[in-house]
Backbone as JSON, one array per atom type, in Angstrom:
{
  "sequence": "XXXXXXXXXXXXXXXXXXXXXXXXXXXXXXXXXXXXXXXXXXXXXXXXXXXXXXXXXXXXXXXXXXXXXXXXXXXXXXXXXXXXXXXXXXXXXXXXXXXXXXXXXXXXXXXXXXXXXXXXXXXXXXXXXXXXXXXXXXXXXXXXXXXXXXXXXXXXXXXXXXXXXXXX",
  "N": [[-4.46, 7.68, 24.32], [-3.25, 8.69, 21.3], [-1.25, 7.19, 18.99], [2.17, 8.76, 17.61], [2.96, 7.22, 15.71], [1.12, 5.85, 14.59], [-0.69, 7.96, 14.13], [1.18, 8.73, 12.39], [0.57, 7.39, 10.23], [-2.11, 7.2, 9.48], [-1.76, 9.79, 8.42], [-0.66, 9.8, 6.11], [-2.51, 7.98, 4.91], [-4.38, 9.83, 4.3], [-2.86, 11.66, 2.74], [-2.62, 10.15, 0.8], [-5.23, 9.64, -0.25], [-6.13, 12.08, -0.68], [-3.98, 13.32, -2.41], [-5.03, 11.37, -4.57], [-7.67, 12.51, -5.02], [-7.01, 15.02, -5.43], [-5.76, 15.39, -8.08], [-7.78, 14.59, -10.0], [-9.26, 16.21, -12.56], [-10.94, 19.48, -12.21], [-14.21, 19.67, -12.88], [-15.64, 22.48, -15.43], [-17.66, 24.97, -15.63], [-20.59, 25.14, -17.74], [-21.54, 27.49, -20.26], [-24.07, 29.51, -19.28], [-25.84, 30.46, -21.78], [-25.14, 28.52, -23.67], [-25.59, 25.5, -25.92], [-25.61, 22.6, -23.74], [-23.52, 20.15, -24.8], [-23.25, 16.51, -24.35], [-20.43, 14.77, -22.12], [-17.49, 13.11, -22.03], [-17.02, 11.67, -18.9], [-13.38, 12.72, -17.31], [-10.68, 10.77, -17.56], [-9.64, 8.79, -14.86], [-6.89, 9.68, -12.87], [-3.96, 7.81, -12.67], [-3.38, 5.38, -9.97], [-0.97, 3.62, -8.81], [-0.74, 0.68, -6.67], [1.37, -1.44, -4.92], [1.31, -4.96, -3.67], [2.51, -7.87, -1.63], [2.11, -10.68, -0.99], [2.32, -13.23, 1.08], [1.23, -15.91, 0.99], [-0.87, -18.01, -1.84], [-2.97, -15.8, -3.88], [-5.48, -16.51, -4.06], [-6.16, -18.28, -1.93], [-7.98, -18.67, 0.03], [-7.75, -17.74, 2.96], [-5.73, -15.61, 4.67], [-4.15, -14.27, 2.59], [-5.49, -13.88, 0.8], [-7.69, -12.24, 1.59], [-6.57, -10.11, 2.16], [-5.76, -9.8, -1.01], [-8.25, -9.04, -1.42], [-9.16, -6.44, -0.12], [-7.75, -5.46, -1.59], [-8.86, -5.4, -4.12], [-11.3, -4.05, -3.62], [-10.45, -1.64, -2.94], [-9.42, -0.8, -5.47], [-11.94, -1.14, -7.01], [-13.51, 1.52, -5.68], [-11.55, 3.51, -5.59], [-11.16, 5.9, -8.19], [-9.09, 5.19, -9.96], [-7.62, 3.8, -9.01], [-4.7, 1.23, -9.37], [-4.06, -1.97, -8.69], [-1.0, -4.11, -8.14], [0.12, -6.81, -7.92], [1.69, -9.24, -6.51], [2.06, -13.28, -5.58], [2.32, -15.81, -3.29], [4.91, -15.52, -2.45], [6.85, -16.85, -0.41], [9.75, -19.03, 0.53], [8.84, -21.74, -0.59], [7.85, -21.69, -2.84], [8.68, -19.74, -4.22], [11.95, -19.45, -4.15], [14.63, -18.34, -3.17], [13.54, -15.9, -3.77], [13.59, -12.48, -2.78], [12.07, -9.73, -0.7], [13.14, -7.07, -1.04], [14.0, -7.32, -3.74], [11.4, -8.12, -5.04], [10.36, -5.31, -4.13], [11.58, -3.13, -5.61], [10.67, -4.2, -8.14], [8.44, -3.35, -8.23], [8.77, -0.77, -7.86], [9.71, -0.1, -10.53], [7.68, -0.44, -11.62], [6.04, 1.59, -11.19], [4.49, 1.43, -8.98], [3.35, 3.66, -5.91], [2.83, 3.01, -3.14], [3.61, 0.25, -1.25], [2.41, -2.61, 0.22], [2.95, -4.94, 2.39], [2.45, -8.79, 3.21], [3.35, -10.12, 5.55], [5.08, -11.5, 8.82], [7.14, -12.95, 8.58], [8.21, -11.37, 6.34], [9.23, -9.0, 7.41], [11.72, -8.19, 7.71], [13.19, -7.99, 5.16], [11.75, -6.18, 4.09], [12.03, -4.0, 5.8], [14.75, -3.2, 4.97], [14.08, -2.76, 2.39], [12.66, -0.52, 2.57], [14.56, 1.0, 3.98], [16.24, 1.17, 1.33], [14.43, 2.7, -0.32], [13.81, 5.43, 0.57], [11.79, 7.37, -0.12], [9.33, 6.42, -0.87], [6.56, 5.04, 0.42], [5.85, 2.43, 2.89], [4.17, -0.11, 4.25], [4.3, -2.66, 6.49], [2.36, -5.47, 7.34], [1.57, -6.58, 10.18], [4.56, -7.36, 11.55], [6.74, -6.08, 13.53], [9.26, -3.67, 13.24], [7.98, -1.03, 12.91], [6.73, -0.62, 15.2], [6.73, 1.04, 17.99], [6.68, 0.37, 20.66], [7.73, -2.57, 20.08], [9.6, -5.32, 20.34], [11.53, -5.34, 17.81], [12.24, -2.12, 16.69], [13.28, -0.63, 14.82], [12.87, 1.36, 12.6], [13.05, 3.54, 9.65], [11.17, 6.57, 8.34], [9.56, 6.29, 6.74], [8.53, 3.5, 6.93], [5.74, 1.63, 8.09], [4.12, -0.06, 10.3], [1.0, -2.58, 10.23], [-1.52, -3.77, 12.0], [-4.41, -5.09, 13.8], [-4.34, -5.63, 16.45], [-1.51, -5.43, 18.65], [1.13, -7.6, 20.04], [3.81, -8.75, 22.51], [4.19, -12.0, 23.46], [5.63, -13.05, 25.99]],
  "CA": [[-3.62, 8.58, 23.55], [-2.84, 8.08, 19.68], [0.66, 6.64, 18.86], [2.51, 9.12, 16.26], [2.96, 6.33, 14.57], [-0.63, 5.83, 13.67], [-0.7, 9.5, 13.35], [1.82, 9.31, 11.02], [-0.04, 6.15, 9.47], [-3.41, 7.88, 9.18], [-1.6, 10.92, 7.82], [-0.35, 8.76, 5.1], [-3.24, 7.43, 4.19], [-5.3, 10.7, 4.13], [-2.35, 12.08, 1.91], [-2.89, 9.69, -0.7], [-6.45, 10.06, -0.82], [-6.23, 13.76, -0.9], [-3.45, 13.38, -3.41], [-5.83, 11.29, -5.56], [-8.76, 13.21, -5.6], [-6.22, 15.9, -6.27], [-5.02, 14.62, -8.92], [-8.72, 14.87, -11.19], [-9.42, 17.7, -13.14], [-12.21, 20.34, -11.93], [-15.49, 20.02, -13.75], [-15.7, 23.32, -16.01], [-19.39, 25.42, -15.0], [-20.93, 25.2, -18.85], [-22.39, 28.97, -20.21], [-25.96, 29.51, -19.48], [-26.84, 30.3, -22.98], [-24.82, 27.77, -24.58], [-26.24, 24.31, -25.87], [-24.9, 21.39, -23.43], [-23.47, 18.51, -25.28], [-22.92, 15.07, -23.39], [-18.98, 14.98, -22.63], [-17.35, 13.14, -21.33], [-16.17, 12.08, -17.79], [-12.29, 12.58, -17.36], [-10.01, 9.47, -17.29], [-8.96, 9.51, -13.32], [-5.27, 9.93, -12.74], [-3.65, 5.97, -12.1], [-2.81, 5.42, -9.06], [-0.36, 1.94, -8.47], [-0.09, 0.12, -4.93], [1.47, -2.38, -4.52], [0.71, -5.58, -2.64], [3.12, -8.87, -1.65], [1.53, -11.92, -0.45], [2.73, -14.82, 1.35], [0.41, -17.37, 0.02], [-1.49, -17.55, -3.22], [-3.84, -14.76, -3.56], [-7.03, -17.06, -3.57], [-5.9, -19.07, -0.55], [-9.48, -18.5, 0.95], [-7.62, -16.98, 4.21], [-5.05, -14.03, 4.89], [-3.35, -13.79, 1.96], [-6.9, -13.92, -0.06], [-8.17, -11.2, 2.52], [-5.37, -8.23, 1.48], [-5.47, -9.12, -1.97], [-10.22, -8.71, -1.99], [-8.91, -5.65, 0.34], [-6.8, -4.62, -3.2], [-9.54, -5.02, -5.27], [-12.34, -3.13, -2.8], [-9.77, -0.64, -2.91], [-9.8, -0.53, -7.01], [-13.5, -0.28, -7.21], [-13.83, 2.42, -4.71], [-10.86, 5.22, -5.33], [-10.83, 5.62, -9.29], [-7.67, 5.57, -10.85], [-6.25, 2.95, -8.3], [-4.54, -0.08, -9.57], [-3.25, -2.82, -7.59], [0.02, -4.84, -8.54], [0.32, -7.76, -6.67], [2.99, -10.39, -6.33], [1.84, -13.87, -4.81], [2.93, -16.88, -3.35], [6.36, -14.93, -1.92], [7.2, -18.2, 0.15], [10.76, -20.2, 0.13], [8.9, -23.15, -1.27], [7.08, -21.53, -3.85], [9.46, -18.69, -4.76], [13.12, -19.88, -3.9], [15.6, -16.79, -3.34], [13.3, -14.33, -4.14], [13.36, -11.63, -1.74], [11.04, -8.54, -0.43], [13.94, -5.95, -1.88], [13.76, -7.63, -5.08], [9.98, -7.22, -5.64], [9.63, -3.88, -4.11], [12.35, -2.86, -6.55], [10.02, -4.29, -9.58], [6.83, -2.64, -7.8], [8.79, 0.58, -7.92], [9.89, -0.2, -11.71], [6.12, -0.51, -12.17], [5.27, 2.8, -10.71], [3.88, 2.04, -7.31], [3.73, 4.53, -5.46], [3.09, 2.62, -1.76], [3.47, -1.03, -1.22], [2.29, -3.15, 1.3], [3.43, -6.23, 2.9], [1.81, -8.8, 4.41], [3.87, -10.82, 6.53], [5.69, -10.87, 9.75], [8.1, -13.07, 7.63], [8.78, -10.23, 5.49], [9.67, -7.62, 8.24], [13.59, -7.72, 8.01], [13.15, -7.45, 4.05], [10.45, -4.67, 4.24], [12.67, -2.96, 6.75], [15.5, -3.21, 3.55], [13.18, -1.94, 1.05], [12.25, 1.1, 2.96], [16.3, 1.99, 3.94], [16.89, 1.88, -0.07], [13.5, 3.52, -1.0], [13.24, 6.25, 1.74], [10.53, 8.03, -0.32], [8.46, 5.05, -1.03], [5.74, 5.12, 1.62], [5.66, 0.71, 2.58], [3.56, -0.77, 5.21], [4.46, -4.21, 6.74], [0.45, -5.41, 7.74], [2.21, -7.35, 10.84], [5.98, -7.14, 11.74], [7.01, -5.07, 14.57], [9.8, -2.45, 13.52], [7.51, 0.68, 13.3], [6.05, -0.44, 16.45], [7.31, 2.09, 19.27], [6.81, -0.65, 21.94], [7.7, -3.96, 19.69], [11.17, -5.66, 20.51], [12.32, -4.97, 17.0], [11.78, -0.91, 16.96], [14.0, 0.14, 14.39], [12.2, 1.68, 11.13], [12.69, 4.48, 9.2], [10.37, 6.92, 9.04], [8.95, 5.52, 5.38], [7.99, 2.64, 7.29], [5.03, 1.69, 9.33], [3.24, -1.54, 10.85], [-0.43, -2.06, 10.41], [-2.27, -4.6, 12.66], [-5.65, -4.74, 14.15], [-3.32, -5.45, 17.77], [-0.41, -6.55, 18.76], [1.11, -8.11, 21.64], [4.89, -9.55, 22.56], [4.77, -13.12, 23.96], [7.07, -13.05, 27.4]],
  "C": [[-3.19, 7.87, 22.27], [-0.96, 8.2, 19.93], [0.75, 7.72, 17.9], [2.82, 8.4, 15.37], [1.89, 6.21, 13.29], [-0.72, 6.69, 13.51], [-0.35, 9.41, 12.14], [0.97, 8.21, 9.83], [-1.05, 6.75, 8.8], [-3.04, 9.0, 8.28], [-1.5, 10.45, 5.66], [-1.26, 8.66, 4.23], [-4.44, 8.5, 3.73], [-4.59, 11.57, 3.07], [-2.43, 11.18, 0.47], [-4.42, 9.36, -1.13], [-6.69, 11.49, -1.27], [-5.56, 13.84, -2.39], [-4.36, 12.81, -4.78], [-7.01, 11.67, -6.22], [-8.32, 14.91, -6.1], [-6.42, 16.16, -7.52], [-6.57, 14.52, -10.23], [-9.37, 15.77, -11.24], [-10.67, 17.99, -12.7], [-13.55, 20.15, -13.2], [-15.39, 21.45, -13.68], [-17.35, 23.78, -15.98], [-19.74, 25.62, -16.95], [-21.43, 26.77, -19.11], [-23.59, 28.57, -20.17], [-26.81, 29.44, -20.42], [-26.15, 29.2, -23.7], [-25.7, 25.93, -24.29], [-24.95, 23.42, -25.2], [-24.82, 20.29, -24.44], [-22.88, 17.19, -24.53], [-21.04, 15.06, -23.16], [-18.56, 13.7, -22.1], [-16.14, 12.41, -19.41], [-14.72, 12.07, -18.18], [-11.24, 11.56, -16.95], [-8.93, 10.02, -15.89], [-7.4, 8.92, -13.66], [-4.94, 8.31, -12.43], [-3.19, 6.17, -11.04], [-2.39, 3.76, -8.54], [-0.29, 2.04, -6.95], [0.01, -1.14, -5.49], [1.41, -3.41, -3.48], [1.77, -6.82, -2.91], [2.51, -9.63, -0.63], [2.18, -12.98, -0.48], [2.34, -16.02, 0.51], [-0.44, -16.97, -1.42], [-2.66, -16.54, -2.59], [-5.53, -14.72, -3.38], [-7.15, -18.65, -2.6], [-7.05, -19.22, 0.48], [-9.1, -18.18, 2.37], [-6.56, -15.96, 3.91], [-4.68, -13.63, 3.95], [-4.65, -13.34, 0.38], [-7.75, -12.62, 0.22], [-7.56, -9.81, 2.08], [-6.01, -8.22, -0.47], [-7.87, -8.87, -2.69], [-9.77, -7.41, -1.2], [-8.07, -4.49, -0.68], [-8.12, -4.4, -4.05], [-11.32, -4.1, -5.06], [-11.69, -1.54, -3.25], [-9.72, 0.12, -4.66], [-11.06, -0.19, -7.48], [-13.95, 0.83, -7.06], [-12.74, 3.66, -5.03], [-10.93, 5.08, -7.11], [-9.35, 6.34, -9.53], [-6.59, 4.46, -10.14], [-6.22, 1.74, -9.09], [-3.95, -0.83, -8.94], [-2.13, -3.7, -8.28], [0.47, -5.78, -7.25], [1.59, -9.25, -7.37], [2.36, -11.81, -5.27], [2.57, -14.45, -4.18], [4.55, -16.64, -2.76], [6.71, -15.86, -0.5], [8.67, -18.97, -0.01], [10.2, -21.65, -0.25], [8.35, -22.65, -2.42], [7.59, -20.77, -4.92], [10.99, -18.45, -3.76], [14.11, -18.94, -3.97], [15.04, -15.56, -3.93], [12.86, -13.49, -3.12], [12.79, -10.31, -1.59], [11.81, -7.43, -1.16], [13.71, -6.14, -3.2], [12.49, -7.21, -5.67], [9.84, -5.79, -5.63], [10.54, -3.48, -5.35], [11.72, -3.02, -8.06], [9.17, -3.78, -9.15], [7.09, -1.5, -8.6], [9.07, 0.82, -9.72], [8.4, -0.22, -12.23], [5.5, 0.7, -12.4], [4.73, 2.93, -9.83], [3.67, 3.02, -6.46], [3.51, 4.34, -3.19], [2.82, 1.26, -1.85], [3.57, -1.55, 0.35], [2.55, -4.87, 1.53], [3.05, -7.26, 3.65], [1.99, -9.9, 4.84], [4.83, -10.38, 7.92], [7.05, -11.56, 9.26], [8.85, -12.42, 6.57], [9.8, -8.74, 5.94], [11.48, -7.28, 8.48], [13.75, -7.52, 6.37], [12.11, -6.23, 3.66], [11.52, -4.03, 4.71], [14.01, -2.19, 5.83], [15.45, -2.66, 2.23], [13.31, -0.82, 1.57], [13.41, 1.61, 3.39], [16.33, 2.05, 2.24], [15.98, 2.49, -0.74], [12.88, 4.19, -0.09], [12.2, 7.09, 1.26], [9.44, 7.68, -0.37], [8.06, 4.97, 0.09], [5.89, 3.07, 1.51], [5.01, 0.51, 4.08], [3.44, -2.13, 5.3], [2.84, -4.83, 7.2], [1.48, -7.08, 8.72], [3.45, -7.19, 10.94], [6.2, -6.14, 13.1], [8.27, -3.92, 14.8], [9.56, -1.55, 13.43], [6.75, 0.84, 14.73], [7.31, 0.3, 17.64], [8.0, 0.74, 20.07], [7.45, -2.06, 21.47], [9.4, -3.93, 20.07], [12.11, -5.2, 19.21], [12.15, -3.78, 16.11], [12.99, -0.94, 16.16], [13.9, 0.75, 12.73], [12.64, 3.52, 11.06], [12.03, 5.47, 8.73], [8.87, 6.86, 7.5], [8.16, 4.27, 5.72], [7.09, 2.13, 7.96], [4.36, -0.05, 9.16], [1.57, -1.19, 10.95], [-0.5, -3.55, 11.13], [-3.35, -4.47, 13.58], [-5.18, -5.06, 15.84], [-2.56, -6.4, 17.39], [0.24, -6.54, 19.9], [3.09, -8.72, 21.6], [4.36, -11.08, 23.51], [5.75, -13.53, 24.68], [6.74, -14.25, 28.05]]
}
């Protein structure tokens, strides 16, 4: 049985593809007798996500992984751009916290930002109470998880992970 979570996850993510192919204008059927001239294509709609990374973003493991997963993602939908933040670490970046960025994401124009620590999941959880429209996905953390010990997300919020498990 599917979690509504992931429902709602999947829904998510099928609404902002829908929304972006929305989002570019109908090709116009040319007249039959008229001469075609070359036009052309229409500059696709932008579409910002944002992305916050633990470690630098060419770390050659996880944090290297989301942000070639940003730029797959840029190739592939047109109009997406990615805005990424690295290095979001207390040794690297000293009092700067997950509210703070998302807060410049959303000053950017983001329109869903993702997170990808389990170190992040009590400032994610912070973001998404003061930006309840702002779709945000923690990639690890456990308060959109139903079953996880720390179950308490709003409904802006969701957990992505390929599984996850508690440790008893």
């Amino acid at each position: 049985m599917i979690s509504k979570r992931l429902v709602n996850l999947m829904a998510l993510f099928l609404i902002s593809a829908l929304l972006l192919t929305a989002c570019t204008p109908a090709a116009t059927p040319a007249a039959p007798t008229a001469a075609v001239e070359p036009t052309k294509a229409p500059a696709a709609t932008e579409f910002k996500f944002g992305l916050i990374l633990v470690g630098p973003y060419n770390d050659h493991g996880w944090s290297e992984a989301h942000y070639q997963a940003g730029k797959y993602i840029e190739s592939k939908i047109p109009g997406a751009k990615m805005v990424y933040v690295d290095n979001v670490n207390p040794g690297a970046k000293p009092g700067v916290t997950v509210p703070q960025l998302v807060d410049d994401l959303v000053g950017q124009g983001v329109k869903i930002v993702f997170t990808t620590s389990d170190d992040f999941k009590d400032g994610t959880l912070e973001a998404a109470i003061k930006h309840p429209d702002l779709p945000i996905v923690n990639v690890s953390g456990d308060h959109a998880w139903k079953d996880g010990e720390d179950f308490k997300a709003p409904k802006n919020l969701s957990n992505f992970m390929g599984r996850m498990g508690t440790a008893r």
